[in-house]
N, C-alpha and C positions, 0 to 999 in steps of 0.2 A: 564663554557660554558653552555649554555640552548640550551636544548633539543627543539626542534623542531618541533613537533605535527603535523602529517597530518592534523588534527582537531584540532577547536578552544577547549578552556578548554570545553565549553558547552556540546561538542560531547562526551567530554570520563570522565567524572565525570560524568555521568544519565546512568541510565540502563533502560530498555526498557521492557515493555511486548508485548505478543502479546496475543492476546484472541480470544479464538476460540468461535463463534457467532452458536451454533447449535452445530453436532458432524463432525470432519473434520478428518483426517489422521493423524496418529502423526508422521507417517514417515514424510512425506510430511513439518507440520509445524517442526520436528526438523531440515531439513535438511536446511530450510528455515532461521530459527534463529541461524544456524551456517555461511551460508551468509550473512546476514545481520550484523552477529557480526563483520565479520571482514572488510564489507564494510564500517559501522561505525564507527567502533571503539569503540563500546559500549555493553555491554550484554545485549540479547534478553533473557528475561525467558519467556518462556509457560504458562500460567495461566491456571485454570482448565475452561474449556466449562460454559459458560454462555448462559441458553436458548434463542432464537429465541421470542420477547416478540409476543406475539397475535396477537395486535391490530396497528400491522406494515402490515400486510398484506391487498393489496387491490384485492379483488377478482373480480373486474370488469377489474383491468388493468393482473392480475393475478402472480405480482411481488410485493416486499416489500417496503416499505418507509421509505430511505433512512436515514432522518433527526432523527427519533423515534429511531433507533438502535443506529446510531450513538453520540444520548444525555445517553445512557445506559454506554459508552464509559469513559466519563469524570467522573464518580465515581473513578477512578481512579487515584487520586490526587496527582501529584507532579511527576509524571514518564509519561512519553512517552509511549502511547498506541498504537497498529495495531490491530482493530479488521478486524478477517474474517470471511467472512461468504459463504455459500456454495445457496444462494440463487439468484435468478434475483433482483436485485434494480433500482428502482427510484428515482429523484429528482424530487421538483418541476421546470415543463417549459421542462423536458427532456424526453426523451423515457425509456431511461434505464442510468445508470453508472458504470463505473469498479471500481471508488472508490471516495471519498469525504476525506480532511483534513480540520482543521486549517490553518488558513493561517497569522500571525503564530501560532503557537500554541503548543498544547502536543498531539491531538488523530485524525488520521487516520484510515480507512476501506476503507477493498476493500472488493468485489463480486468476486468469482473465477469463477462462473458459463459461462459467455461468455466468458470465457478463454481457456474455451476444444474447441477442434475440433468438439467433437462431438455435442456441442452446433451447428455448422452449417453444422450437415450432414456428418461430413470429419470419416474417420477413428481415433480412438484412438492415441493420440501420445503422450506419455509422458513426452519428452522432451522440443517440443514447447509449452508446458501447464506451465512447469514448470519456462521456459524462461521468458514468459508473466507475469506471478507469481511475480518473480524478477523483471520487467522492472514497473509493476503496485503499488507493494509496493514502491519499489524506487521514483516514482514520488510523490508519497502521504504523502510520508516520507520529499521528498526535501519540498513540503510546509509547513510541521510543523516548517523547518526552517527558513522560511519565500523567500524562493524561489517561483516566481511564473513562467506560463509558458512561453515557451522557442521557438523563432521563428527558433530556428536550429532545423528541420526535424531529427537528428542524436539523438540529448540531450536526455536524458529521460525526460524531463521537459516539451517537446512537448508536446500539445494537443491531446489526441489520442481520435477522433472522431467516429473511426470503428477499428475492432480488423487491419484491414489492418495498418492502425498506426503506431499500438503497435507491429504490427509484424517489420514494416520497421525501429524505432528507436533501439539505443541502450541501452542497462540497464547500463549506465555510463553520469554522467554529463558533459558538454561541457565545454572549458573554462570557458568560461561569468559566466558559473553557479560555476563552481568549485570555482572560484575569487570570487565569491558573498558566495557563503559558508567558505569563509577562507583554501581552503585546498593549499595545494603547487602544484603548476602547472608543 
């Protein structure tokens, strides 16, 4: 009898880092690569903190750039990266971004920074910070599968345009997407 796999072989033979871009919380990232472990189906290890390079920083926009961090990312050869980082980021043609992948690929990053409340004045919550955490990795992660986004409002795959978004979607992929990643519906 064969066993079944939520996931294709792809997902649960690779383990996974995550890299922390500056100094981040390690409560925060373990509690993180313990969800993600078993959303995936694969092991997230913690890597040690890799600095913040210099000359990513634009001090006219007075956020970092995007592209420069995220090529620091791909030294990482043959494993599935999530770098995070504790800064504002930019793309080129954008204002700001929660995160950038592959499409498809092996490395992802996200910005935690517009994910606090208190980025927009709100009181501290640490629940909806952590929420967003998981709904942003998860989207950044579905395109290293080669998921792209997603016209369902619900998907985590959605476009999340403004934190309102990312607040109204879920941290779970939709059919359509689930089907396109091979998992059992």
């Amino acid at each position: 009898m064969e066993l079944k796999l939520p996931f294709p072989d792809s997902f649960t033979t690779h383990s996974a880092f995550i890299v922390p871009i500056g100094l981040l919380d390690k409560t925060l990232l373990k509690n993180l690569a313990k969800i993600l472990d078993e959303k995936f189906k694969i092991r997230f290890y913690i890597k040690e903190p890799i600095e913040i390079p210099i000359d990513t920083f634009n001090s006219r926009r007075g956020q970092f750039y995007s592209n420069k961090i995220f090529n620091k990312l791909k030294k990482y050869e043959g494993k599935r990266v999530l770098g995070i980082i504790d800064q504002d980021l930019y793309a080129q043609g954008l204002n700001f971004i929660f995160g950038q992948a592959e499409l498809p690929g092996r490395c992802a990053l996200i910005s935690i920074t517009r994910l606090r409340q208190e980025f927009y004045g709100l009181p501290k919550d640490d629940m909806i910070f952590f929420n967003r955490i998981i709904k942003e990795v998860m989207h950044e992660m579905g395109h290293t599968y080669g998921i792209k986004h997603c016209s369902n409002k619900d998907c985590v795959m959605f476009f999340s345009n403004s934190i309102i978004d990312t607040d109204k979607k879920s941290s779970f992929f939709c059919k359509m997407c689930r089907k396109k990643l091979g998992l059992l519906i």
